[in-house]
MDAnalysis code that builds the backbone (N, CA, C; Angstrom):
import MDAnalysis as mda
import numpy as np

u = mda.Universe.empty(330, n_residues=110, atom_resindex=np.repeat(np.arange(110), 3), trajectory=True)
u.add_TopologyAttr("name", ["N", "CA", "C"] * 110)
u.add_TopologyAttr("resid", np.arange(1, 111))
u.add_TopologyAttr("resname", ["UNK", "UNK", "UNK", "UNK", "UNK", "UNK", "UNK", "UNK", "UNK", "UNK", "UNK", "UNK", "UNK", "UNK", "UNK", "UNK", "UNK", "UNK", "UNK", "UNK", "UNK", "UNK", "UNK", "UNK", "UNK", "UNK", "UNK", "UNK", "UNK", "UNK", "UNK", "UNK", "UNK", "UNK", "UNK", "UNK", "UNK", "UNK", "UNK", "UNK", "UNK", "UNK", "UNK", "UNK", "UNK", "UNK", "UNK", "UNK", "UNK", "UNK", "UNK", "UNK", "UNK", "UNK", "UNK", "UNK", "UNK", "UNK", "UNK", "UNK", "UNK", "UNK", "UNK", "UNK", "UNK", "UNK", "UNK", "UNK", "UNK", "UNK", "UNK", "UNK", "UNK", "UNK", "UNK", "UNK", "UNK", "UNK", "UNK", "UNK", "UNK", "UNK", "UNK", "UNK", "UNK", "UNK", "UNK", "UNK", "UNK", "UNK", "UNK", "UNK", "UNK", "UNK", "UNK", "UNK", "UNK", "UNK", "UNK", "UNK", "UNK", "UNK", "UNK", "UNK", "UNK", "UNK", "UNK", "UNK", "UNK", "UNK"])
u.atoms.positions = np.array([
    [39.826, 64.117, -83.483],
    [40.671, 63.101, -82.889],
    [42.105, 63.592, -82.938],
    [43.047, 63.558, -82.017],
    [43.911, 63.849, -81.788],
    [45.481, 62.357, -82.047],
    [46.173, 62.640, -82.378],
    [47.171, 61.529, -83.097],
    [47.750, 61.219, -81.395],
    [48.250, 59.967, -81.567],
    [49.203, 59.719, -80.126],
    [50.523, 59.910, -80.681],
    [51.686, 59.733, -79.366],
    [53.203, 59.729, -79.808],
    [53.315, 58.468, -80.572],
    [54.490, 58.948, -81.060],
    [54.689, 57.568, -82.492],
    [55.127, 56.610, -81.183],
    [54.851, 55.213, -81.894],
    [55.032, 53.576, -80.898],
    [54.015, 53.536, -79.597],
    [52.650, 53.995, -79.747],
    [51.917, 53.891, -78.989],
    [50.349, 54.450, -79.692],
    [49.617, 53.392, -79.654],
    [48.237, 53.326, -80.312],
    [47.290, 54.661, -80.126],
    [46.955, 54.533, -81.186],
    [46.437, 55.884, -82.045],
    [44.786, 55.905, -81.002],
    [44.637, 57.237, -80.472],
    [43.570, 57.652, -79.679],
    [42.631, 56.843, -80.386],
    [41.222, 56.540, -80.047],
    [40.108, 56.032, -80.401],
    [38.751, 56.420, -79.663],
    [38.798, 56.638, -78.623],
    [37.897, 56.893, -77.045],
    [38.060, 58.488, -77.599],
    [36.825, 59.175, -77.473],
    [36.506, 60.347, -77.068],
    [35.549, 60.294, -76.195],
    [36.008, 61.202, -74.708],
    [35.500, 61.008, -73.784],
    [35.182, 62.493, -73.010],
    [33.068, 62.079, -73.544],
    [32.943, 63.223, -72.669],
    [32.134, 63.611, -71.256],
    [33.314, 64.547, -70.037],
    [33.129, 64.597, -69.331],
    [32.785, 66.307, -68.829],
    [32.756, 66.101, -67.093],
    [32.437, 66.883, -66.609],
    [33.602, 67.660, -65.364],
    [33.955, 68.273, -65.405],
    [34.876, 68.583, -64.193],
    [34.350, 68.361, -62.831],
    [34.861, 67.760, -62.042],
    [34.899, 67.279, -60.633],
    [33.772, 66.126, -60.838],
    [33.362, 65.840, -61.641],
    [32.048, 64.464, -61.644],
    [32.440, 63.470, -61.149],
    [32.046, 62.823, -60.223],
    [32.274, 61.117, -59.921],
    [32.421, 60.065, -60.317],
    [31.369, 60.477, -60.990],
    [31.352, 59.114, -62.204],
    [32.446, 59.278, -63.295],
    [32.472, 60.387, -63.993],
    [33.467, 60.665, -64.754],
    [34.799, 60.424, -63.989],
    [34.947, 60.551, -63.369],
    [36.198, 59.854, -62.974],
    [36.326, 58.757, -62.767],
    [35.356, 57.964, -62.243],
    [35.458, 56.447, -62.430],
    [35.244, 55.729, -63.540],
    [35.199, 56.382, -64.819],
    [35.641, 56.293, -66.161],
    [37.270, 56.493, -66.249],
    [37.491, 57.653, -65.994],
    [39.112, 58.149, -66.316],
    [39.690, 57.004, -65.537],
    [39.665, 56.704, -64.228],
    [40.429, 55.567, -63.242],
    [40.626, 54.782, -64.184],
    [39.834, 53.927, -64.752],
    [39.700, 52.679, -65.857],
    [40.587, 52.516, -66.932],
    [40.416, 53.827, -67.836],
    [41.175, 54.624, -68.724],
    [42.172, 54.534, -68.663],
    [42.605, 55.039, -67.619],
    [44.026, 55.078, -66.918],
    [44.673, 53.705, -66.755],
    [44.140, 53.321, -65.868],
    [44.301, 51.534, -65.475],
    [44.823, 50.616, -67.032],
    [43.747, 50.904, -67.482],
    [44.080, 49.765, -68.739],
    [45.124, 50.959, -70.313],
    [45.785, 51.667, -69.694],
    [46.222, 52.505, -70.775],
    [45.543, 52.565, -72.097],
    [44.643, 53.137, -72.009],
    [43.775, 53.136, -73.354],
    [43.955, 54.620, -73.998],
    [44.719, 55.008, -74.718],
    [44.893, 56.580, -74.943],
    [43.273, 57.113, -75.216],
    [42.959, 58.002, -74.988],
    [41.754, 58.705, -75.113],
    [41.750, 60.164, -75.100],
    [40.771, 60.919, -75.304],
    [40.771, 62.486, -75.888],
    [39.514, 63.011, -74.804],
    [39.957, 63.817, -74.096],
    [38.700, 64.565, -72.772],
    [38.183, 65.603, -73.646],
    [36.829, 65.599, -73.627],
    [36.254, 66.720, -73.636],
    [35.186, 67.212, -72.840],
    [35.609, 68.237, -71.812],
    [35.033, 69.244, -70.569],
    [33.839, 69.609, -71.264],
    [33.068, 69.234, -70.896],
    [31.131, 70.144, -71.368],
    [30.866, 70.916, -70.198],
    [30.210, 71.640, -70.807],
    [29.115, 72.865, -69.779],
    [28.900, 72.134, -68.936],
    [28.887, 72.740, -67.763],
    [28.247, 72.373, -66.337],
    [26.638, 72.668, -66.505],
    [26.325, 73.603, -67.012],
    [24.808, 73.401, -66.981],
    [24.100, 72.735, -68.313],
    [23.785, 71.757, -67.825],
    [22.843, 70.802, -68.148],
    [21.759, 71.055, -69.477],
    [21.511, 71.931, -69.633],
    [20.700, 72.202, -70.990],
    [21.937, 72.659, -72.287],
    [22.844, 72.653, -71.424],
    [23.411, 73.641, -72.913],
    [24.656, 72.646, -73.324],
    [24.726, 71.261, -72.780],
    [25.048, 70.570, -73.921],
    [24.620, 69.822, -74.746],
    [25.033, 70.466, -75.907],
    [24.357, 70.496, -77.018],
    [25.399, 69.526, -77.548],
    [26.949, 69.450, -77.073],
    [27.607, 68.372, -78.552],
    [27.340, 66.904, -77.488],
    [27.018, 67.085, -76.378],
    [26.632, 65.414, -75.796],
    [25.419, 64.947, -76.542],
    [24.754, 65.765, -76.586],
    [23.220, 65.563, -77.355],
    [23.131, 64.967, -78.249],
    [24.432, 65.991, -79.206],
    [24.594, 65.201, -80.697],
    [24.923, 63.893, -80.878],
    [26.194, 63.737, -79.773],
    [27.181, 62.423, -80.162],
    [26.077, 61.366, -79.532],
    [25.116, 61.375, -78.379],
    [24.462, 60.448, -77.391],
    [23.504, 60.422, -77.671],
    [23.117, 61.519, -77.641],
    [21.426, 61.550, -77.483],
    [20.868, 61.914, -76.083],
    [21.700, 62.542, -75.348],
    [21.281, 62.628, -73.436],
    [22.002, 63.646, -73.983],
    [21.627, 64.462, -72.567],
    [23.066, 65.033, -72.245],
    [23.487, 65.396, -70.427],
    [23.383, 63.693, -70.368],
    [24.147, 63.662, -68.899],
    [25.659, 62.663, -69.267],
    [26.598, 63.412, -68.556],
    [28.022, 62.105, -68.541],
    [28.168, 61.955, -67.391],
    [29.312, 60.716, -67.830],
    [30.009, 60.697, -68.667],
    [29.542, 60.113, -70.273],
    [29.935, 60.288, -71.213],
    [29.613, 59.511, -72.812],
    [31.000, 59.198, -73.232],
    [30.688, 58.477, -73.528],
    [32.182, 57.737, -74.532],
    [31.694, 57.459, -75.648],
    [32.581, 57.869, -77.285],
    [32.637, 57.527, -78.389],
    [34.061, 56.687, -78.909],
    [33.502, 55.663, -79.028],
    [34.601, 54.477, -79.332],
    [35.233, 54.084, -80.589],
    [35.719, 55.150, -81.526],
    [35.780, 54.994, -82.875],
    [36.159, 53.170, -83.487],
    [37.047, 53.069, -82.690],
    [37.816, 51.605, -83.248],
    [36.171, 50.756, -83.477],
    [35.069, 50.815, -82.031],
    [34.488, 49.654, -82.604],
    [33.133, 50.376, -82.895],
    [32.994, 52.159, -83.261],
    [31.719, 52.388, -83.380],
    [30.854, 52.350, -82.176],
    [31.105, 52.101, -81.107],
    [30.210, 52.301, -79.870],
    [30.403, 53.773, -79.345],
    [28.845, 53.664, -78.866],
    [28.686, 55.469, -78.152],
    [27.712, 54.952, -77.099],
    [28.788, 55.249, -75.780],
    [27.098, 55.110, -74.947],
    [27.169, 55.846, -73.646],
    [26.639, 56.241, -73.193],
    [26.534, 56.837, -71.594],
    [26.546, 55.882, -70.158],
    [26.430, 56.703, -69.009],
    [26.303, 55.868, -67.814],
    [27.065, 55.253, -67.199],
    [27.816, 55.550, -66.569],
    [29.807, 54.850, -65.811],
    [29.521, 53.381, -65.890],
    [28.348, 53.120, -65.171],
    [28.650, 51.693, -65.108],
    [28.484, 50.822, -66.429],
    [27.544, 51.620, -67.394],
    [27.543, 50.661, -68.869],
    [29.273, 50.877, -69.448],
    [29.647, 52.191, -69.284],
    [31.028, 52.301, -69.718],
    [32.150, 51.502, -68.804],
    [31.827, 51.061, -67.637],
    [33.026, 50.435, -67.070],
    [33.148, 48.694, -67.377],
    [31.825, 48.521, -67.445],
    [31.627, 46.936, -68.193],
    [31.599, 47.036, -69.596],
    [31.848, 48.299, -70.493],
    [32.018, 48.101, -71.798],
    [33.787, 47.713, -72.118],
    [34.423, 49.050, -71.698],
    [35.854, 48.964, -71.171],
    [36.513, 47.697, -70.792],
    [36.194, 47.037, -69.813],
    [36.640, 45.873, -69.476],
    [36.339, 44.832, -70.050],
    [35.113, 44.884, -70.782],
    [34.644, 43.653, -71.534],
    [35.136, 43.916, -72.761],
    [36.090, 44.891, -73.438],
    [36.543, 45.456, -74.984],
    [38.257, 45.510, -74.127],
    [38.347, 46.177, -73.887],
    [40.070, 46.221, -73.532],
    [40.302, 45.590, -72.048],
    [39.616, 45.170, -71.686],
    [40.011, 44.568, -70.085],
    [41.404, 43.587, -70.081],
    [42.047, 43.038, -71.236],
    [42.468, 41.976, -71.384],
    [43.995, 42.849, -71.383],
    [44.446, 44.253, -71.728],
    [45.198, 44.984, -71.861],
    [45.438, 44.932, -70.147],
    [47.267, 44.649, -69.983],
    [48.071, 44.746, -68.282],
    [47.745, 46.409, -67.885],
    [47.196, 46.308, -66.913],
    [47.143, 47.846, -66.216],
    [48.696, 47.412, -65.277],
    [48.358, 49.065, -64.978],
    [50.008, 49.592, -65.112],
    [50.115, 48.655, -63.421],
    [51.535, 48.252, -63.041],
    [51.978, 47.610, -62.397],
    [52.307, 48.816, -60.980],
    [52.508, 49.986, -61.247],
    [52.362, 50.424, -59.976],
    [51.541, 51.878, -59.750],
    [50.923, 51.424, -61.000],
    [49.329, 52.324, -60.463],
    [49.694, 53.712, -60.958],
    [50.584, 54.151, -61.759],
    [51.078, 55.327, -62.381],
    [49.880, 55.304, -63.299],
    [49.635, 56.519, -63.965],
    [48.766, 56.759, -65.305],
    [50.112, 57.017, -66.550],
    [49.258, 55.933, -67.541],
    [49.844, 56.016, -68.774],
    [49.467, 56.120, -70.248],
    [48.102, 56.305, -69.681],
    [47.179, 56.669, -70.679],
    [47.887, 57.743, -71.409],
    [47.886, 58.206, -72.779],
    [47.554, 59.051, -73.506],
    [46.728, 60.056, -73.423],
    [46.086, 61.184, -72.539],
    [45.188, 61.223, -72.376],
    [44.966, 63.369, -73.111],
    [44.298, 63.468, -74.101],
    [44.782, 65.027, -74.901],
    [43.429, 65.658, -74.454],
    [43.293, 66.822, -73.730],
    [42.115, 67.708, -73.163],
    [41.503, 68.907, -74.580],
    [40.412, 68.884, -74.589],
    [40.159, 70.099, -75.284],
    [38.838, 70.578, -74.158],
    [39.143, 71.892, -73.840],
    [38.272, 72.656, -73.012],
    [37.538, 73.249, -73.913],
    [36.714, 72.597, -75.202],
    [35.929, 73.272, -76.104],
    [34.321, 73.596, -75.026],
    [33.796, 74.719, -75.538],
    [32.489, 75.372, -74.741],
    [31.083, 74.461, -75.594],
    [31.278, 73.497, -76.435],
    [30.399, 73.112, -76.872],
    [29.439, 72.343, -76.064],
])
């Protein structure tokens, strides 16, 4: 987990994705939207060889989100976009659609 800038809430969301994925981005949109700082992590494009989605999920298709604050881990955009909104939905998304998320990349090969 990666620390945020001081006066702005401490990462919690580890979020793992895929480069150019669809769905994974209609996770990040959300993310973004409701400024939720969060931590990307890029997995293998091929499909057998992630091994740390496996660990944290139990699949290994994303997007997966690990939610430290409330202990939730789960897969599938749309379970994650009604988790999101039904847990932080209540947080003002940004007023002119800028990203203000927090958002710290690790391009780990795991």
């Amino acid at each position: 987990m990666t620390t945020a800038p001081p006066n702005t809430p401490a990462t919690t969301i580890t979020f793992y994705r895929l480069q150019g994925c669809p769905f994974c981005e209609r996770v990040t949109r959300l993310l973004e939207r409701y400024n939720i700082p969060y931590r990307s992590r890029f997995v293998e494009p091929l499909h057998s060889r992630r091994t740390v989605v496996k660990r944290v999920a139990g699949v290994r298709t994303v997007p997966v989100i690990a939610d430290s604050e409330t202990g939730v881990t789960m897969a599938e955009s749309a379970n994650i976009v009604t988790y999101l909104e039904q847990t932080y939905g209540s947080q003002k998304p940004t007023a002119d659609g800028e990203v203000q998320a927090e958002a710290t990349t690790d391009r780990g090969t795991n």
